[in-house]
C-alpha positions in Angstrom: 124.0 106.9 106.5 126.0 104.0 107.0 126.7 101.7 104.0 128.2 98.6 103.9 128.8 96.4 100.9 129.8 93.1 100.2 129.2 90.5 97.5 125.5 90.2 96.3 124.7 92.6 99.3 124.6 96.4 100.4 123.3 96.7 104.1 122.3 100.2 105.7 121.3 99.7 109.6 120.0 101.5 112.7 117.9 100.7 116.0 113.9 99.4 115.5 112.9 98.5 112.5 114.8 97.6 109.2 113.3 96.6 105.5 114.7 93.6 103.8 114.7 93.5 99.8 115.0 90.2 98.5 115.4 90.4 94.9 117.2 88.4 91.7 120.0 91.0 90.4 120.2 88.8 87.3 116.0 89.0 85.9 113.9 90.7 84.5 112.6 92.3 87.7 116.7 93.7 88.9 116.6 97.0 86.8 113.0 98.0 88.9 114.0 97.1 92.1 117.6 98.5 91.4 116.0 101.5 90.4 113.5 101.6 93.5 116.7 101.2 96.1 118.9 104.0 94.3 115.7 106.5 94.3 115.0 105.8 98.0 118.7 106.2 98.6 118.9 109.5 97.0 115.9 110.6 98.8 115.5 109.2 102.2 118.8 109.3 104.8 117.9 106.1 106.5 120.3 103.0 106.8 117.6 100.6 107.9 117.6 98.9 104.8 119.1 95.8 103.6 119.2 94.2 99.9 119.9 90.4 99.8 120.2 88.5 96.2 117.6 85.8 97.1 120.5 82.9 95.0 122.6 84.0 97.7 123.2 81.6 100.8 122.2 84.4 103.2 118.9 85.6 100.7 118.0 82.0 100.5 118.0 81.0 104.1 116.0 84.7 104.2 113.2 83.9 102.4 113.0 80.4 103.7 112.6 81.9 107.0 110.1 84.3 106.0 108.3 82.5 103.2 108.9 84.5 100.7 107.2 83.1 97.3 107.4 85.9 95.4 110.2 88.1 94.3 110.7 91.2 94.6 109.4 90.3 98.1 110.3 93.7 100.8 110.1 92.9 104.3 109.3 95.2 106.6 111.1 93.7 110.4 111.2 94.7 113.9 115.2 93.4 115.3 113.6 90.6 116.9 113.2 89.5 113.3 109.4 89.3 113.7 107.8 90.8 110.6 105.4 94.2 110.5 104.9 93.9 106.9 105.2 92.1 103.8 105.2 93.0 100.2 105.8 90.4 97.5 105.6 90.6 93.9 106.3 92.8 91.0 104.3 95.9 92.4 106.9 97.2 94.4 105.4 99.7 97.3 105.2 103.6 97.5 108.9 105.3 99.0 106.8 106.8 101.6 105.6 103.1 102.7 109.5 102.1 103.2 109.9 105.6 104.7 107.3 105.3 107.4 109.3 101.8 108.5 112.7 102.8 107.9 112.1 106.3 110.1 109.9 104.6 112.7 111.2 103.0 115.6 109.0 99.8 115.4 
């Protein structure tokens, strides 16, 4: 796994598809989702996933583009940016969901 980190963001890529969290690090949301991507890290080897701080300039212009209303929003994207599927709100989706889009190749 390749990991990447820079301020407000850790990136993990590969070829097909990638899953885009879009979260607040500062509510009352950022200990779940924090929770959900060090869980999935520990138990899934992928690097197709992304985590963007949605007050950031790059999360912003992210869930502009994607009309994201809702936060936690997960964003499940071929790399032609076109979306396969969405989740938004506080009910974050099963680790096998992520999984299935993270090990497929889109």
């Amino acid at each position: 796994m390749t990991l990447v980190s820079f301020v407000g963001s850790v990136v993990w890529y590969t070829l097909g598809v990638k899953v885009l969290i879009l979260y607040r690090p500062n509510s009352e949301h950022a200990r779940v989702v924090e929770a959900f991507i060090k869980d999935f890290q520990s138990t899934h080897s992928s690097d197709k996933l992304q985590v963007l701080d949605v007050d950031s300039r790059e999360g912003s212009a992210t869930a502009s583009l994607y009309d994201v209303m809702q936060y936690p929003a997960l964003l499940a994207l071929r790399d032609d940016g076109s979306i396969l599927k969405t989740w938004e709100g506080e009910t974050l989706p099963m680790m096998n969901e992520i999984a299935y889009y993270t090990f497929s190749a889109g």
